[in-house]
N, C-alpha and C positions, 0 to 999 in steps of 0.2 A: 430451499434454504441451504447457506453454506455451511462450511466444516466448522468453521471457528468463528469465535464471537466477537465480529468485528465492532457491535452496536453496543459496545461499553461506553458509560457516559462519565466523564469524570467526574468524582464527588469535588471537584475545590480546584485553584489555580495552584497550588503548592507543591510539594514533592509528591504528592501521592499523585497528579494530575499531570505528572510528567513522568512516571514510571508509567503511566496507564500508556502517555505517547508513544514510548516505549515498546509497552506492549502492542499495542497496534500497528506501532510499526513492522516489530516483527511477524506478526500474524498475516501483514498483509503480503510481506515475504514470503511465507509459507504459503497462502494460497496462489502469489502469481508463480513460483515456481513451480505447481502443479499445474497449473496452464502452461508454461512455458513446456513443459516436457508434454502438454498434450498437444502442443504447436507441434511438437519435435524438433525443440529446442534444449540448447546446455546453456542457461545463463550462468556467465563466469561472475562470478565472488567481485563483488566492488567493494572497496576500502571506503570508498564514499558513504556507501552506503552504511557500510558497519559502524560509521561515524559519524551519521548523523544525529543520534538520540546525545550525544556528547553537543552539537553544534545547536539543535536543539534549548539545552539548556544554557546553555552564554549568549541566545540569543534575546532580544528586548523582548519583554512581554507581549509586546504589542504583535508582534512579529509571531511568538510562539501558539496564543490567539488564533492566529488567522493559519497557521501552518496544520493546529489541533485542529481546524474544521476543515483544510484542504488533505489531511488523511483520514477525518469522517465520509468526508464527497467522495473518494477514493473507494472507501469502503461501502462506500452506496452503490457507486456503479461495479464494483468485481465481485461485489455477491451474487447480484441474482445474476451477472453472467457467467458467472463458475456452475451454477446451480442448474443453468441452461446447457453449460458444456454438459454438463452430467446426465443430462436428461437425455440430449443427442444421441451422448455416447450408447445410455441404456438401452437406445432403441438400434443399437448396430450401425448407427451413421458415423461418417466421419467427420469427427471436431476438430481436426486440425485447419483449415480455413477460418472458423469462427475463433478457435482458441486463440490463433494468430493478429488475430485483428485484436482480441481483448487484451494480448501479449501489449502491441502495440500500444495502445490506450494507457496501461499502465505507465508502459516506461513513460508516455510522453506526458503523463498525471504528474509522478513522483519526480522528474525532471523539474516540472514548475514546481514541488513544492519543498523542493533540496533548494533550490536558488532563490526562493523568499527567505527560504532559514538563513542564505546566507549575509552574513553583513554587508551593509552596501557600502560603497566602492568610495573613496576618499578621491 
């Protein structure tokens, strides 16, 4: 099981269900950063990223939808493999090959689901 509680459900579409994206956004922050540094990686600070719970909310419902369930799918796959890195590690293996691959997985998750939030192109 992972550190944090990425299997929050939103109560409602409304403000409270978009500070929950929010949160989930950040939390999944928090735990690929601790894969990234079990990679033996420094992932640098993205503006994008800090801005998307902003891009998030100006974007069509329809869109926010489908964004809120493409960082539940997120959080389905970086938990139980955070919880597998962890289990590795306990056993004195090294998680850097595995963390790496899940490193990757992420970025290229939260990539597609930055460029659905984003408005489409005129």
């Amino acid at each position: 099981m992972g550190v944090l509680p990425l299997s929050i459900t939103p109560a409602s579409s409304t403000g409270a269900g978009e500070d929950l994206i929010d949160l989930k956004w950040l939390a999944l922050h928090d735990m690929a950063d601790i894969v990234a540094a079990m990679a033996g990686l420094e992932p640098a600070p993205e503006a994008a990223m800090a801005a998307f719970p902003a891009l998030v909310r100006r974007a069509a419902p329809w869109r926010r939808r489908l964004v809120q369930r493409g960082i539940d799918d997120i959080a389905a796959a970086i938990d139980p493999g955070f919880s597998a890195l962890l289990g590795i590690e306990a056993k004195g293996i090294d998680a850097r090959p595995a963390a790496l691959v899940l490193w990757r997985q992420f970025v290229a998750a939260r990539a597609a689901i930055v460029a659905l939030a984003l408005p489409a192109a005129a």
